[in-house]
C-alpha positions, -999 to +999 in steps of 0.1 A: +000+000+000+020+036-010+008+064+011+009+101+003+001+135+009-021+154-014-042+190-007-072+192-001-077+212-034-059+186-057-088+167-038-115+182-051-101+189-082-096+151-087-131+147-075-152+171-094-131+162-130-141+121-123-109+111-119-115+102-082-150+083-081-170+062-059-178+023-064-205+008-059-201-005-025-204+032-012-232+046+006-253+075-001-240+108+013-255+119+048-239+139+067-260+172+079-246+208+078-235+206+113-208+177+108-197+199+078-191+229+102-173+212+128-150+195+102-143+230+082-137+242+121-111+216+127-093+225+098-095+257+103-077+254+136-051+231+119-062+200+139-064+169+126-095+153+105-082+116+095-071+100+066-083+093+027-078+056+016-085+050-024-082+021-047-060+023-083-075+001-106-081-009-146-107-032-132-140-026-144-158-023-107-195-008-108-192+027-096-222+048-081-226+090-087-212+112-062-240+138-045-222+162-063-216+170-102-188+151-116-171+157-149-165+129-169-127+120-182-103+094-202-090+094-163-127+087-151-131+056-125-094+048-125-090+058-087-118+051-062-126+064-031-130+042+002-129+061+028-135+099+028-167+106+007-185+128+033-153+147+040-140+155+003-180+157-006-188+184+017-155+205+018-162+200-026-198+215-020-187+240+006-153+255-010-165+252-041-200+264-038-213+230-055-247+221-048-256+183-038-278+159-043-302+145-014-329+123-014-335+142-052-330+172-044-302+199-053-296+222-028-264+239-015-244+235+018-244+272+035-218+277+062-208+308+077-178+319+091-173+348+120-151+373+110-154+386+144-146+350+163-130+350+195-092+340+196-082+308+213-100+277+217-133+270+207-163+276+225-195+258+237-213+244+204-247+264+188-261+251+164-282+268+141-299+241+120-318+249+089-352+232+086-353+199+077-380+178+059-404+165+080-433+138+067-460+172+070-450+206+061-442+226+092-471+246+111-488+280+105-459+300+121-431+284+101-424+318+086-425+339+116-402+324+140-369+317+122-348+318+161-343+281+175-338+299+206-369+313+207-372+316+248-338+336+247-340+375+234-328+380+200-295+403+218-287+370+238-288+343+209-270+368+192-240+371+214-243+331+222-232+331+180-208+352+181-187+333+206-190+301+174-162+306+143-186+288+122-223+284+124-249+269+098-263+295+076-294+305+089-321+335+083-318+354+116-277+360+115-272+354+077-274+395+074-252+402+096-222+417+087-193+402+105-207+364+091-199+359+059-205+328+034-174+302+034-180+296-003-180+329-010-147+337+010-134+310-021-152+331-047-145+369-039-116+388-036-112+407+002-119+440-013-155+426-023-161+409+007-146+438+032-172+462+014-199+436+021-188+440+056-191+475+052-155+482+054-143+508+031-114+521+041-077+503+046-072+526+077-103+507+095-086+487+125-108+455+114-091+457+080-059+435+088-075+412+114-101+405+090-077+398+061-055+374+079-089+354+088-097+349+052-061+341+045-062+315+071-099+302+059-089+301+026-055+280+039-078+250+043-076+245+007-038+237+011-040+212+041-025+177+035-043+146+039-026+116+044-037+093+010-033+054+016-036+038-021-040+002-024-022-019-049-037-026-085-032-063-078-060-059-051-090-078-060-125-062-059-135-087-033-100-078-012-110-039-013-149-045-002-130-068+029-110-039+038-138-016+034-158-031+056-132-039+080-122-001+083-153+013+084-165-013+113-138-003+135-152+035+128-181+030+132-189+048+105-215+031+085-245+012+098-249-027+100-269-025+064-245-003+048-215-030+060-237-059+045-248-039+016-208-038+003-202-071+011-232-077-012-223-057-038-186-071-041-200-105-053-231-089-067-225-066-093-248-041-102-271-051-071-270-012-062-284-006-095-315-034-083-320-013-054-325+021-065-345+007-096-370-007-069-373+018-050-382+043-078-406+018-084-420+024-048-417+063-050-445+061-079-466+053-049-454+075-026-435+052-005-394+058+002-377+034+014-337+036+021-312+014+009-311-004+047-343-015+046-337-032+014-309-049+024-326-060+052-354-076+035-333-092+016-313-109+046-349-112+061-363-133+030-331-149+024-324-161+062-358-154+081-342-133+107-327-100+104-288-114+114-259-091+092-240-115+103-247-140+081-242-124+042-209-130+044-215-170+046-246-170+025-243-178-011-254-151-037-276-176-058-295-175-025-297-138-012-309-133-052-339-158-044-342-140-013-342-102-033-371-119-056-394-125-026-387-093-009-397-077-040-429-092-036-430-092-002-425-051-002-449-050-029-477-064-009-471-047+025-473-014+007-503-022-009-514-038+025-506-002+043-525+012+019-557-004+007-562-019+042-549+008+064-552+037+049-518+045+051-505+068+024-470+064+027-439+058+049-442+091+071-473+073+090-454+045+107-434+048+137-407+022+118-399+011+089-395-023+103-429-022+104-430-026+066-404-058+073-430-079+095-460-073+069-432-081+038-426-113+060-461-121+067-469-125+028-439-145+024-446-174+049-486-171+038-474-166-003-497-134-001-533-153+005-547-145+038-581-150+051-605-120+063-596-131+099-562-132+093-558-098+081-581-082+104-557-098+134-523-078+115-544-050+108-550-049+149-516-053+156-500-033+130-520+002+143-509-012+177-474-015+170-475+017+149-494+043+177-475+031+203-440+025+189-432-008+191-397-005+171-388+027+180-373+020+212-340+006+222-332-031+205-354-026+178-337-052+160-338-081+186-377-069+188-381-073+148-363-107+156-385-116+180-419-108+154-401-130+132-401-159+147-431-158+152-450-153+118-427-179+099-446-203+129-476-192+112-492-175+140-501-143+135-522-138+165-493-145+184-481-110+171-500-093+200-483-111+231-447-092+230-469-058+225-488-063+256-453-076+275-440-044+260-470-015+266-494-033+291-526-022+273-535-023+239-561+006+246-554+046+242-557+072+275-561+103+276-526+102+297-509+092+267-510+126+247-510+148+273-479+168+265-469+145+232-464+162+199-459+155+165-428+131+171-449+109+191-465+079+168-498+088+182-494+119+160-496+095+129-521+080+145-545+116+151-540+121+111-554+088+103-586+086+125-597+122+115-591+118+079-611+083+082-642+100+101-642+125+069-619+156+082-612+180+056-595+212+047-615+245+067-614+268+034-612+243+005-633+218+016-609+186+006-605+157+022-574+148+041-546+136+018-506+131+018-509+126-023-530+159-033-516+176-061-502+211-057-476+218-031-504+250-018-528+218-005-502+195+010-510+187+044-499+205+075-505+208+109-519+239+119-517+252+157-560+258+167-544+284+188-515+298+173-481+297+192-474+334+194-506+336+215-500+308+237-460+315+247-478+355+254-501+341+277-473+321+295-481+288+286-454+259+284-439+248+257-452+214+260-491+227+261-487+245+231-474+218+209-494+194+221-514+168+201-549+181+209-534+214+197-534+207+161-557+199+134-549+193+099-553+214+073-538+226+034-511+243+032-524+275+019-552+272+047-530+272+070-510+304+056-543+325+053-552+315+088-514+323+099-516+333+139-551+343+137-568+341+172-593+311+173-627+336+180-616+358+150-614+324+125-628+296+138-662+320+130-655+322+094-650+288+088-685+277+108-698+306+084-680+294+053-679+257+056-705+247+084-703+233+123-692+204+107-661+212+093-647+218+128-667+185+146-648+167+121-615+178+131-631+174+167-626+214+172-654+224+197-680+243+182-691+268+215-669+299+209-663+301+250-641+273+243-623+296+219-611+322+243-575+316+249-585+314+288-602+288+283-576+267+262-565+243+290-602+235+290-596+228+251-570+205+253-593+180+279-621+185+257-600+173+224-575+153+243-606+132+255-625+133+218-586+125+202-587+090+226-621+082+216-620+084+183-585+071+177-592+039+200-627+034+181-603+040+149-582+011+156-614-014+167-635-006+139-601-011+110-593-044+126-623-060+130-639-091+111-656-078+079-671-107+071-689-110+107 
């Protein structure tokens, strides 16, 4: 193995031209803005940020595209990259000012740095995090409150920011003048970006200070990272071993994303299977990742969800395995839908939930009776509202399903949720205080679009698959935010579950932070008493008054239980009977 030094601009030079690509065994890009501001601050203070290890080859190995634009080249494919893709991606899309590609989407990677940053070590972490997607649009004061520190005054978050060297680009310090866009410190000139400071003059004492800051920002181009390149003589099947092997002792990648290269190494052009599929399942507005893929496919291969065991199993029979999953996935997604009423992945607590129904069809070859599906049906909006994989072990608890549907016994399903939960039943206790990350938000959705919610100006019924972004969609806060955090109420109240209805997007921005007695009137005028019993939104307007809104949330917490417990009973039971 030679080892060598190269910049981190020869880097990215070698990246963007092609001549430095990924193979196949590589994993999607994922790091979030954060990790890319705590790596540019490492290198910024000269410390040290690990090493790149590559693969120099005339083999033809399947290769995978980079998040970002590549060039193609004679050169293209002859070197590919191990270990490093979220480091060389980012500082590429960063230094560069490349955009990159996530989950199908372009967008760029905005970091800021502090021409004003204290000297010395650094200090505590802030993090300024842009949005990120969510399965429902956010609520009806998305566009009003851009702080994340909204109990802190907009002088003290400040200040707390100005203590950071970088910080994720965000709305609230973005025009301020001392920050100043990383990529664009690559792309101006100090003139340009000391008059975008507002300094004009070369007498101005921040002039020099400032100057050397860019000149040591822009220094990160020239660090050196240590470059391990394997021999040529290397088989693919070598490289994937070592691949594995270093990013295990990293931890870097998941269990799936291990398993998925050792696949790949004797499975060319499996990655290519993957993404093909899951297009197939976007058409129907279902994602799922790579892992749960791969999982399926040890899951149908093996019965059990074991990682441990691709490396001994032969790839004549994890491609038997990838044929059932196919139709395995194919049927729990229609299952979710047709029987449940569940639009798409964003409703369920886990995708493992997906696994067990994918299993189910393969040990019953996708013919189950009436009674049989009305028993999963009762335990899969169980196991959904109350989160029956999203706690610790998840794994050992999809195990434990498992086993027991290839006994054939899906009844059996219910005994390790009421180990687990107690109860099967909903109480009011349970959504006191829980918000939209608790599966019993999924779970409010559901039961008020099935009893016939719709949308308070448009009329439309709840749907995750309308057409137009203006009707996807959101929760709206029944009393808005703004109101509540005025009238000293905690943050917990104010979120809560029995807070929200849901409503179209462009609903929800006419309505904005409108006080309940000055809309909730036009609705009952436009749209009838029954747009709000629907959404089970009292219809006396003294409930409206916002001293009366812990009166409000009992009245809906208790409607919300009812309804979503009588949900539950009335999907799952017997049709036939």
């Amino acid at each position: 193995m030679q080892q060598t030094n190269i910049p981190i601009s020869s880097l990215i030079d070698m990246y963007k031209r092609g001549e430095l690509r990924l193979p196949e065994i590589q994993r999607h890009y994922v790091w979030r803005a954060p990790r890319v501001r705590d790596l540019l601050d490492s290198l910024y203070r000269g410390y040290p940020s690990g090493s790149i290890l590559m693969w120099e080859t005339d083999e033809p190995v399947p290769t995978r595209d980079s998040a970002i634009s590549q060039d193609t080249s004679a050169f293209a494919g002859r070197k590919l990259l191990l270990d490093g893709q979220q480091r060389l991606t980012s500082l590429t899309a960063v230094l560069n000012g490349e955009q990159i590609t996530v989950r199908g989407r372009r967008k760029p990677v905005e970091i800021l740095f502090n021409l004003e940053h204290p000297d010395g070590p650094p200090t505590e972490a802030v993090e300024v995090i842009s949005d990120e997607e969510t399965p429902y649009v956010d609520d009806d004061e998305q566009e009003l409150d851009d702080s994340e520190e909204e109990d802190a005054s907009e002088n003290v978050f400040i200040d707390r920011l100005n203590r950071r060297t970088f910080v994720v680009a965000a709305k609230n310090i973005a025009n301020q003048p001392n920050w100043v866009s990383v990529s664009k410190v690559f792309e101006k000139d100090d003139r340009t970006i000391m008059r975008e400071a507002g300094i004009t003059e070369l007498d101005d004492p921040r002039y020099d200070k400032y100057s050397e800051r860019l000149t040591k920002l822009r220094k990160i181009g020239d660090y050196n990272y240590v470059v391990h390149v394997l021999e040529r003589e290397m088989s693919y099947e070598e490289v994937t071993e070592i691949f594995v092997r270093v990013n295990s002792l990293g931890a870097k990648l998941r269990s799936s994303d291990l398993a998925l290269a050792q696949m790949t190494s004797r499975w060319p052009n499996l990655l290519a299977e993957l993404e093909s599929f899951q297009e197939e399942c976007e058409q129907t507005w279902f994602t799922l990742d790579l892992g749960t893929l791969v999982r399926a496919i040890v899951i149908h291969t093996t019965n059990q969800c074991l990682f441990k065991t691709v490396s001994s199993t032969s790839i004549d029979d994890l491609k038997k395995g990838w044929l059932e999953a196919k139709d395995g996935l194919r049927y729990a997604i229609n299952f979710l839908r047709t029987r449940g009423g569940i639009e798409d992945e964003s409703l369920l607590s886990s995708p493992f939930l997906i696994l067990t129904l994918s299993a189910v069809s393969q040990q019953y070859e996708g013919r189950l009776s009436e009674e049989d599906q009305a028993l999963l049906l009762h335990w899969l909006f169980v196991a959904n509202s109350r989160g029956r994989y999203g706690r610790g072990s998840s794994e050992s608890l999809l195990n434990e399903d498992l086993a027991i549907v290839y006994r054939g016994e899906i009844s059996g399903l219910m005994k390790p949720l009421e180990r687990q939960f107690g109860r099967f039943h909903i109480e009011v206790a349970d959504i006191a205080g829980r918000g939209r990350s608790s599966p019993l938000f999924a779970l409010a959705y559901l039961a008020l679009k099935e009893r016939g919610a719709t949308d308070w100006m448009t009329g439309l019924g709840l749907s995750l698959s309308l057409q137009g972004r203006q009707h996807l969609i959101q929760h709206h806060h029944i009393y808005p935010k703004s109101l509540l955090k005025g009238a000293g109420f905690e943050t917990g109240e104010i979120n809560e579950i029995a807070n929200m209805a849901f409503i179209g997007g462009r609903t929800n921005i006419r309505i904005s932070n409108k006080k309940p007695v000055d809309y909730l009137p036009l609705i009952v005028s436009d749209q009838g008493e029954t747009a709000l019993e629907r959404q089970l939104v009292p219809t006396d307007p003294e409930m409206w008054a916002i001293e009366r809104y812990r009166d409000f949330l009992g009245y809906r917490r208790q409607k919300l239980v009812d309804v979503m417990n009588a949900f539950i009973l009335e999907k799952s039971r017997i049709r036939s009977s």
